[in-house]
PABA-513776 format. One record per residue (C-alpha): residue number from 1; residue in one letter; chain; z, x, y. Coordinates in pm, 1 decimal. Layout:
R; num; residuo; cadena; pz; px; py
R; NUM; A; A; Z; X; Y
...
# end
This chain:
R; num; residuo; cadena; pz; px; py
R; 1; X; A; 0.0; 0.0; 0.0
R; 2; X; A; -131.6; 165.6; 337.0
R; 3; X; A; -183.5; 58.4; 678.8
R; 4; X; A; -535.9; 49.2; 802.4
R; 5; X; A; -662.7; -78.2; 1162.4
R; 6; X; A; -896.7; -376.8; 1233.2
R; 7; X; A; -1074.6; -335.8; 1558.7
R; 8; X; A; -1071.9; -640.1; 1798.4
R; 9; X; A; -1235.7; -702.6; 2162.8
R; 10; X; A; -956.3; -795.5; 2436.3
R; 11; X; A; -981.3; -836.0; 2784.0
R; 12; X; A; -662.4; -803.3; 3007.9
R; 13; X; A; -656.3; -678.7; 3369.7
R; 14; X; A; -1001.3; -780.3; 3405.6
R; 15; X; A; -1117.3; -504.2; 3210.7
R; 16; X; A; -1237.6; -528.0; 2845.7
R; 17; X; A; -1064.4; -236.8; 2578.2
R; 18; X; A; -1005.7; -158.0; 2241.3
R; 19; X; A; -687.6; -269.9; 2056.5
R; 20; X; A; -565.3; -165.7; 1710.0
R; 21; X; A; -428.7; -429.6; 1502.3
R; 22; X; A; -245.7; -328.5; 1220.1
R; 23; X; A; -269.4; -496.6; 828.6
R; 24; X; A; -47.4; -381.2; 534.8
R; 25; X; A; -217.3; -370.5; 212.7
R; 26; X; A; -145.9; -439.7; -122.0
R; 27; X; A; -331.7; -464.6; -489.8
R; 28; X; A; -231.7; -692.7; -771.4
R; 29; X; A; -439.6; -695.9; -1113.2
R; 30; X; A; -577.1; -1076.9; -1200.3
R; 31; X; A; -682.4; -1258.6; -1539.8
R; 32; X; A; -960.4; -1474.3; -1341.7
R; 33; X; A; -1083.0; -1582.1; -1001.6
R; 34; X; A; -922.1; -1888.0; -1006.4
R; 35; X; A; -735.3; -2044.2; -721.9
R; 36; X; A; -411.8; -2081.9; -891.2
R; 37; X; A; -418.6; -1727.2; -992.7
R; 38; X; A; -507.7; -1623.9; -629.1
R; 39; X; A; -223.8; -1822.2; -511.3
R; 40; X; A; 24.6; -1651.6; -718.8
R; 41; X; A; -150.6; -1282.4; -653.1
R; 42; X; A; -105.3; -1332.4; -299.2
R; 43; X; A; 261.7; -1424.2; -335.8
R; 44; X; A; 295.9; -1092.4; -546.1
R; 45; X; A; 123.1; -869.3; -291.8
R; 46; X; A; 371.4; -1015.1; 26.7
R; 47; X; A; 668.7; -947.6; -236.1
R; 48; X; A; 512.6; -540.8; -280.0
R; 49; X; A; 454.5; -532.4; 93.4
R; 50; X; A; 832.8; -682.6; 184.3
R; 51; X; A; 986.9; -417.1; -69.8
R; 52; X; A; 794.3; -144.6; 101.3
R; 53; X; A; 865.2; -283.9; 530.0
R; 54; X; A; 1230.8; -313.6; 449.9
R; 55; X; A; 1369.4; -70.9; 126.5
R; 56; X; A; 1508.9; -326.4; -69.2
R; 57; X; A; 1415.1; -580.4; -368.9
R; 58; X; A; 1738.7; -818.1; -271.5
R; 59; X; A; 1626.0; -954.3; 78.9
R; 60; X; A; 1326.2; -1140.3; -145.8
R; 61; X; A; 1610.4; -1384.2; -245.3
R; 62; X; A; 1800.3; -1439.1; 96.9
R; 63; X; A; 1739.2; -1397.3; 384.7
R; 64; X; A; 1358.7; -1359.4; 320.9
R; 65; X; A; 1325.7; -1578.0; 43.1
R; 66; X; A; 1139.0; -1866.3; 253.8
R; 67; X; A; 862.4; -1601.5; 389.2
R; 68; X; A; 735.8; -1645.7; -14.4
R; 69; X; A; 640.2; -1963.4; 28.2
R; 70; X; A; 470.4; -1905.0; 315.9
R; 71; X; A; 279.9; -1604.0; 217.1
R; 72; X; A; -49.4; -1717.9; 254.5
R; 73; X; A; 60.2; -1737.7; 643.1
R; 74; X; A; 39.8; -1400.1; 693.7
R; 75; X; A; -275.7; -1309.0; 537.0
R; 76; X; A; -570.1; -1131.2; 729.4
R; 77; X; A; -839.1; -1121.3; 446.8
R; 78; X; A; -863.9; -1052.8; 57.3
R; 79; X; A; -1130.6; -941.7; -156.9
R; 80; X; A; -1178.7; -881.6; -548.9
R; 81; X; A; -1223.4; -540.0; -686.1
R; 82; X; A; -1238.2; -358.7; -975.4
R; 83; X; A; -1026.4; -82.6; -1061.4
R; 84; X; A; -1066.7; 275.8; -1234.1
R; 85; X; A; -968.7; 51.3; -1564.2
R; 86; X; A; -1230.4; -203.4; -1491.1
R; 87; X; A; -988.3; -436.9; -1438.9
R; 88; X; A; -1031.0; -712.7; -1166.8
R; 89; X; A; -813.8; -691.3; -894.5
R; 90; X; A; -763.0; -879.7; -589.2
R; 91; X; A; -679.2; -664.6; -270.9
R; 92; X; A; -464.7; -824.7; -4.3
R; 93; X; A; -457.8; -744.6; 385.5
R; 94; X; A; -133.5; -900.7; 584.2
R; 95; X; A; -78.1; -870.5; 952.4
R; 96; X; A; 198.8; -611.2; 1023.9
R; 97; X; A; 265.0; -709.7; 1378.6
R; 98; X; A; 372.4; -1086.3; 1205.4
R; 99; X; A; 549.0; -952.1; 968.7
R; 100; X; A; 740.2; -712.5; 1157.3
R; 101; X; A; 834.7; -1029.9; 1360.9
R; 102; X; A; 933.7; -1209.3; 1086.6
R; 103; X; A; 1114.4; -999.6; 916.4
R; 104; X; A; 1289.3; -945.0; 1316.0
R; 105; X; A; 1412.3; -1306.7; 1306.3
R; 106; X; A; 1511.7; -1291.2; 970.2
R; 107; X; A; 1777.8; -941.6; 1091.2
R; 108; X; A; 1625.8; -716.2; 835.2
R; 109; X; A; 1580.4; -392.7; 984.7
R; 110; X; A; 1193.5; -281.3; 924.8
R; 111; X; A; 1126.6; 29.4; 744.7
R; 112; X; A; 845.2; 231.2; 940.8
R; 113; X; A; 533.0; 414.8; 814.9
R; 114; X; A; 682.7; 773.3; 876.5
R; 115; X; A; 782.6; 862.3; 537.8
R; 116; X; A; 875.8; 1246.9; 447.1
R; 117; X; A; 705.4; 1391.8; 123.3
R; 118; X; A; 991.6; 1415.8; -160.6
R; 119; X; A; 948.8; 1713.7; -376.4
R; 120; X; A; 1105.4; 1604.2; -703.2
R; 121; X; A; 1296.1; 1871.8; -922.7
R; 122; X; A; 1356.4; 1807.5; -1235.8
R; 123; X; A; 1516.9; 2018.5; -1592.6
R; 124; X; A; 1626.4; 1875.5; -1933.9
R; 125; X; A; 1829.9; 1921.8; -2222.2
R; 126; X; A; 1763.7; 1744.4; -2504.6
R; 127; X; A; 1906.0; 1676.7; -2890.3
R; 128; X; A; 1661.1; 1985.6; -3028.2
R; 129; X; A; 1720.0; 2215.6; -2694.7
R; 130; X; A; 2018.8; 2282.5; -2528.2
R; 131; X; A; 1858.4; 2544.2; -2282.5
R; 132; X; A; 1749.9; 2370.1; -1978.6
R; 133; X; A; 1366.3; 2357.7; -1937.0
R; 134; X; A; 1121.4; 2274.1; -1644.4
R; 135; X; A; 1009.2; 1869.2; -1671.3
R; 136; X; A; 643.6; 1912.4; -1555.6
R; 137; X; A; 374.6; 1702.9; -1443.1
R; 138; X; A; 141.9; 1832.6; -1765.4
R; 139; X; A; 395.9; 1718.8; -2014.2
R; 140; X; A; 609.8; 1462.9; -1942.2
R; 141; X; A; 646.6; 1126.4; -1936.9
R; 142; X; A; 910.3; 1088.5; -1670.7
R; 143; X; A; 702.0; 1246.9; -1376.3
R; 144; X; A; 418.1; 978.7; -1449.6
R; 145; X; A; 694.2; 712.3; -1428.8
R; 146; X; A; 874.5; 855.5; -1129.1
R; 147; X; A; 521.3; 866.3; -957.6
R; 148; X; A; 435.6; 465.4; -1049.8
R; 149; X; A; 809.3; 422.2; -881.3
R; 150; X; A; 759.7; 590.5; -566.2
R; 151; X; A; 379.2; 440.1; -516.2
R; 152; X; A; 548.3; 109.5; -519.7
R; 153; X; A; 729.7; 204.3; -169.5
R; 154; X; A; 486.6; 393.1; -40.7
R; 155; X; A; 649.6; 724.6; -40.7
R; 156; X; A; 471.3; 1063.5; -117.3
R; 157; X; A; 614.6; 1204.0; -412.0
R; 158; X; A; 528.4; 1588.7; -524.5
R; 159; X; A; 605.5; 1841.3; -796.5
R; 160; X; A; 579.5; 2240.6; -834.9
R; 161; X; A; 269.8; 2352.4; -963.6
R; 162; X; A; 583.2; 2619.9; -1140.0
R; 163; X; A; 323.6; 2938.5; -1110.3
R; 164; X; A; 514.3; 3253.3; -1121.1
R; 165; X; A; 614.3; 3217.1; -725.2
R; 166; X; A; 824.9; 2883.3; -857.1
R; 167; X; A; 975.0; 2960.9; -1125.4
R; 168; X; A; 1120.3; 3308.4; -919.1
R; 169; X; A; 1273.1; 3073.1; -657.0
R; 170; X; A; 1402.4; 2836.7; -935.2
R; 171; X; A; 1497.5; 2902.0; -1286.9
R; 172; X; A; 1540.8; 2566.5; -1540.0
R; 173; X; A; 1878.2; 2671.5; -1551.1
R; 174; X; A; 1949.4; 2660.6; -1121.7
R; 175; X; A; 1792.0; 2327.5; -1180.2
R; 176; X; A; 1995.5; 2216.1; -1417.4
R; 177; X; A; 2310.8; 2340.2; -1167.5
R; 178; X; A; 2165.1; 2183.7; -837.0
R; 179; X; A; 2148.8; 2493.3; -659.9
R; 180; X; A; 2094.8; 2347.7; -315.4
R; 181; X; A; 2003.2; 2652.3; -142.2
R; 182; X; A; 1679.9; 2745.4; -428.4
R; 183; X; A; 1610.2; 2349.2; -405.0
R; 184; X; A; 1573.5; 2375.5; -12.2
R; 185; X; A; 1374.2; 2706.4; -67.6
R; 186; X; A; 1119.1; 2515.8; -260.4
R; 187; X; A; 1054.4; 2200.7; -66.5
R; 188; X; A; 997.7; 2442.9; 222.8
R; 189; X; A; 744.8; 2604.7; 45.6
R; 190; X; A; 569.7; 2291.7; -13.2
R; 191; X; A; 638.0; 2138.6; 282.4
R; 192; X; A; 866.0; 1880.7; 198.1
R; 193; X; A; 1132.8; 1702.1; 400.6
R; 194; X; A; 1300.3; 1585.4; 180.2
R; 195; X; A; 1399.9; 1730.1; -176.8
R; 196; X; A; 1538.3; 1523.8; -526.1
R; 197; X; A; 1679.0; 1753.5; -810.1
R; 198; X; A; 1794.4; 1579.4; -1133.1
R; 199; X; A; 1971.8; 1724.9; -1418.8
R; 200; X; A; 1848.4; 1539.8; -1714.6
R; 201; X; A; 1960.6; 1499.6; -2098.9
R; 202; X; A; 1742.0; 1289.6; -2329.2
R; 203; X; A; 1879.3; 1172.4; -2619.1
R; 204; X; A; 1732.2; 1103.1; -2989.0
R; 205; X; A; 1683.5; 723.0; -2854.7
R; 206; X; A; 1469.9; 833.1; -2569.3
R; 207; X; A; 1740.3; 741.5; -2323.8
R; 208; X; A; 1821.5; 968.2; -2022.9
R; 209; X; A; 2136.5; 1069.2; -1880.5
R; 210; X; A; 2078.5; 1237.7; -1512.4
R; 211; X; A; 2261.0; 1369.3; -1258.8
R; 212; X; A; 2098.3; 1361.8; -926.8
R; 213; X; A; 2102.5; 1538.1; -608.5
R; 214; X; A; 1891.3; 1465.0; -321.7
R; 215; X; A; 1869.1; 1642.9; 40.0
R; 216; X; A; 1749.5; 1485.8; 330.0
R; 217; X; A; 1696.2; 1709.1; 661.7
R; 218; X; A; 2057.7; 1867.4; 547.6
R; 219; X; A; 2193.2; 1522.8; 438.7
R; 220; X; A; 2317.6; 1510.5; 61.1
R; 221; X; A; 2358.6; 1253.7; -150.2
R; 222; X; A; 2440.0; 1233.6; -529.6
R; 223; X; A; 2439.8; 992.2; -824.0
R; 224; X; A; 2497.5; 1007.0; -1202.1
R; 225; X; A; 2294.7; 765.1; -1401.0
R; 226; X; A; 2350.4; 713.8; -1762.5
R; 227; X; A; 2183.3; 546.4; -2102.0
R; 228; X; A; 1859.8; 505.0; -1954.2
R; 229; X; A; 1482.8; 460.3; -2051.3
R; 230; X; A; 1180.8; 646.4; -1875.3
R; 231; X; A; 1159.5; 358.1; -1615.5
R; 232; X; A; 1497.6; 273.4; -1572.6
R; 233; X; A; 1553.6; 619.8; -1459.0
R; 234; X; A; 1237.9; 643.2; -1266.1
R; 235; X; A; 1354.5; 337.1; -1088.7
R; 236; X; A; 1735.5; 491.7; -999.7
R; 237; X; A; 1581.1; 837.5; -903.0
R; 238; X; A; 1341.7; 654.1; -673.2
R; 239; X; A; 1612.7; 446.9; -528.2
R; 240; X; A; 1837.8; 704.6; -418.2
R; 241; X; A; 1535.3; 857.6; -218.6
R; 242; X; A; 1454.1; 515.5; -74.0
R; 243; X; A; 1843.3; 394.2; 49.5
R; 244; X; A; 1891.3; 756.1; 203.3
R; 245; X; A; 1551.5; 723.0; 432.9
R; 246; X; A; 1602.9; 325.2; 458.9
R; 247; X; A; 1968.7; 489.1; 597.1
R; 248; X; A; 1775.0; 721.1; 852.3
R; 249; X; A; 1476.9; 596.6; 929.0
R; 250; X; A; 1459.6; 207.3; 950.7
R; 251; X; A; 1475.3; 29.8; 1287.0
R; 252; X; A; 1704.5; -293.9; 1384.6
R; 253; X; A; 1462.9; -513.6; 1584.5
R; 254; X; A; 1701.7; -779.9; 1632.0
R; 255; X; A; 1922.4; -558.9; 1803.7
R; 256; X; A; 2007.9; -589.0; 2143.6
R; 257; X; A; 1817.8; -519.0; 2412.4
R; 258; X; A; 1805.3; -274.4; 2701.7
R; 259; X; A; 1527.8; -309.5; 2983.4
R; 260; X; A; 1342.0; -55.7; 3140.4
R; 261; X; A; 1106.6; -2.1; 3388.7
R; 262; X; A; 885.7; 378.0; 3353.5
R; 263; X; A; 598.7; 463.9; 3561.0
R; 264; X; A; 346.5; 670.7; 3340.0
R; 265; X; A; 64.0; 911.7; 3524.4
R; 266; X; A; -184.4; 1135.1; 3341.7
R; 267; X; A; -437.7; 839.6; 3236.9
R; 268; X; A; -748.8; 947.9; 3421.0
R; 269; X; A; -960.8; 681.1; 3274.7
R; 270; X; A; -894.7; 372.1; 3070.1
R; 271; X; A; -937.2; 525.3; 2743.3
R; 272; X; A; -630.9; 680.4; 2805.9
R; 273; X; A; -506.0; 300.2; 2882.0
R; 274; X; A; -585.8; 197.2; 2570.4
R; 275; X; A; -471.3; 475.4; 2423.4
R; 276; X; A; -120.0; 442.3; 2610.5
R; 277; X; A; -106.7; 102.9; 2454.7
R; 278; X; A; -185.8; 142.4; 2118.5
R; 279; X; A; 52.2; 340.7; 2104.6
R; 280; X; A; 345.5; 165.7; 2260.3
R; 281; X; A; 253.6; -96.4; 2021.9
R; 282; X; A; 347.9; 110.1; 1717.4
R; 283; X; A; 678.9; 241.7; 1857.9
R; 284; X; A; 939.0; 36.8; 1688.9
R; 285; X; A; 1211.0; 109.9; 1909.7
R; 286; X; A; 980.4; -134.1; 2192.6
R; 287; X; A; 1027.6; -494.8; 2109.5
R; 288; X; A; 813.1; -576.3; 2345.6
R; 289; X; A; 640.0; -447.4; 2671.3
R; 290; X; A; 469.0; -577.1; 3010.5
R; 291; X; A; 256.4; -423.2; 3219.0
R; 292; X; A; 401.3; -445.7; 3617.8
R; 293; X; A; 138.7; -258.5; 3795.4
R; 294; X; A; -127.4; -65.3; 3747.0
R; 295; X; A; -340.2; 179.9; 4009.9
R; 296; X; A; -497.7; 475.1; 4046.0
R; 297; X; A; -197.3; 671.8; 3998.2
R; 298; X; A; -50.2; 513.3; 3687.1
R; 299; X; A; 122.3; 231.2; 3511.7
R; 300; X; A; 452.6; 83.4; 3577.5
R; 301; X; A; 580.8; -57.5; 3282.6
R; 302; X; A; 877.9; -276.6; 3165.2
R; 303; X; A; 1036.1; -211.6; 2856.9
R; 304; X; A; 1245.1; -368.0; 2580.3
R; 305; X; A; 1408.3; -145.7; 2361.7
R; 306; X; A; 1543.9; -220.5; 2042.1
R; 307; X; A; 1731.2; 111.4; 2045.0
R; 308; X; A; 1924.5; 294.7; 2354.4
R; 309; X; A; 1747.6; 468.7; 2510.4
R; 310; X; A; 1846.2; 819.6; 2394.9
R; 311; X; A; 1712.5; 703.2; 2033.5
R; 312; X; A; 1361.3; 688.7; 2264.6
R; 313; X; A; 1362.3; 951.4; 2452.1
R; 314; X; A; 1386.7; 1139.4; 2077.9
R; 315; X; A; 1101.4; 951.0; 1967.3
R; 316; X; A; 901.7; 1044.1; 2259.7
R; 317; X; A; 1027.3; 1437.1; 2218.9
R; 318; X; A; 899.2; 1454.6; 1830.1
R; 319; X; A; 554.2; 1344.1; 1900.3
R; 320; X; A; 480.0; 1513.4; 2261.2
R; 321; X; A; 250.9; 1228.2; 2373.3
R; 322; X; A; 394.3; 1073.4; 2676.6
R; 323; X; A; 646.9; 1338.5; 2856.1
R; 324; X; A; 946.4; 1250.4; 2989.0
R; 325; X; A; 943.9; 1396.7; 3361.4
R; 326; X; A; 1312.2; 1175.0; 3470.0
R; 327; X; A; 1440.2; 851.2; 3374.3
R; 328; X; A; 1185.3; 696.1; 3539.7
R; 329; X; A; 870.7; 878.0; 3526.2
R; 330; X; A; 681.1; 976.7; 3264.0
R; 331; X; A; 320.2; 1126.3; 3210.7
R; 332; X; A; 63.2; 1056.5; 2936.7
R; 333; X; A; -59.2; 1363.2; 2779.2
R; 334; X; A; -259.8; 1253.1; 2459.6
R; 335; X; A; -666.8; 1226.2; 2490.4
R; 336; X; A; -659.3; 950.6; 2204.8
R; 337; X; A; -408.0; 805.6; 1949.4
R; 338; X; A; -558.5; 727.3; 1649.9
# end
């Protein structure tokens, strides 16, 4: 599930311009064509693109149960596909900007698109070998089930290669330890923010007993998971990953609100207007925004933030596109946002 742009003509200030409108996407395998089927595909998609907005399976039974029913609300278009199996699929596009709002009213905080990559760690024991061993991507079931897991909320989930480089930063047995500081070592070296070891032991019954560790820009969390099958423990791993970022990351838009007023310079034609826009409309810490003024000078906008305004001004500093110059004044310094 990935967010792609439609394109749509609008004209406001008497001038016509280009602005992005968002859809979520989402796949769901069918038996037939039918509407019935449709109707219950559609339902399925909203319920993958919920779980992936918001971190969490339990808001699809309160307090966003009734969005369900209403599912077909929310869609932009659908089409029917066939998939590297050659099995029929039917590919769903929802509006994010009416989601977002729903899910707003509802008091669920929304879950945004900037996702770190996870490198995943993993060793094992098992009944036959008690010397801890590399769990690889070539060989092992788990890392194909840990990959399904992490698809499902759209998270970017990656594994050494373990060439000679690897397995010198990290033995099977550090692994096996959580040695944070060899852990961190590694998801530097593949550029990962964010880094999940597990210490696993598989028993004769294909169950898996794991102890986890996972490090978030220097936050650490751990769990122990026990008696569990290949997706079971997929599923936990994956978890822990999600509830630390949901913990970080996701925005309360029915927060209160603080208002604003900025006056932005450095848009030297109206490209750079709709540029300004398009991205104000993806900043989730703006509930919403009006345009006061507008010259040959600049914009003066009014804000509503979700978020004080510190949490903003942060924002702002990580992606260097509109510079803070005081509390008031700011200046546009991106040529185009895609």
């Amino acid at each position: 599930m990935k967010a792609f742009i439609n394109t749509i003509i609008v004209i406001s200030l008497g001038y016509a311009f280009v602005v992005q409108a968002a859809v979520l996407d989402a796949s769901v395998i069918v038996e037939d064509r039918s509407q019935r089927v449709r109707l219950v595909a559609v339902t399925q998609a909203f319920e993958q693109v919920i779980r992936s907005r918001t971190g969490s399976t339990s808001v699809l039974a309160e307090p966003l149960a009734a969005l369900l029913a209403d599912s077909d609300q929310f869609v932009d278009n659908y089409a029917y596909s066939t998939n590297e199996a050659g099995l029929t699929q039917l590919d769903v596009s929802f509006q994010e900007l009416k989601l977002r709002q729903a899910i707003m009213t509802a008091q669920v905080p929304y879950w945004p698109d900037q996702r770190p990559k996870t490198l995943v760690l993993l060793a094992q024991i098992t009944t036959m070998n008690r010397s801890p061993h590399y769990i690889t991507e070539a060989d092992d079931a788990l890392i194909a089930s840990m990959d399904k897991a992490f698809e499902q909320y759209d998270l970017s989930m990656i594994t050494p290669i373990w060439d000679l480089d690897d397995r010198l930063i990290a033995s099977p047995q550090q692994i096996w330890e959580h040695d944070r500081e060899r852990a961190v070592e590694l998801a530097d070296k593949y550029g990962a923010s964010c880094v999940l070891t597990g210490a696993a032991y598989l028993d004769s019954r294909a169950r898996y007993r794991i102890n986890w560790t996972l490090d978030c820009a220097g936050e650490l969390a751990r769990s122990q998971l026990g008696a569990l099958d290949i997706e079971g423990a997929a599923n936990q791993g994956r978890n822990l990953v999600v509830s630390q970022l949901v913990a970080q990351q996701a925005v309360d838009l029915s927060g209160s609100v603080n208002t604003v007023l900025m006056e932005v310079a450095g848009l030297e034609a109206y490209s750079s207007v709709v540029s300004l826009r398009n991205y104000l409309d993806e900043l989730l810490h703006i509930k919403r925004y009006n345009i006061q003024s507008i010259s040959a000078t600049g914009l003066q906008l009014e804000l509503n933030l979700v978020d004080d305004i510190a949490k903003f001004h942060q924002r702002l500093n990580r992606d260097g596109l509109l510079q803070r110059i005081d509390d008031e004044h700011y200046y546009w310094v991106a040529v185009n946002v895609e």
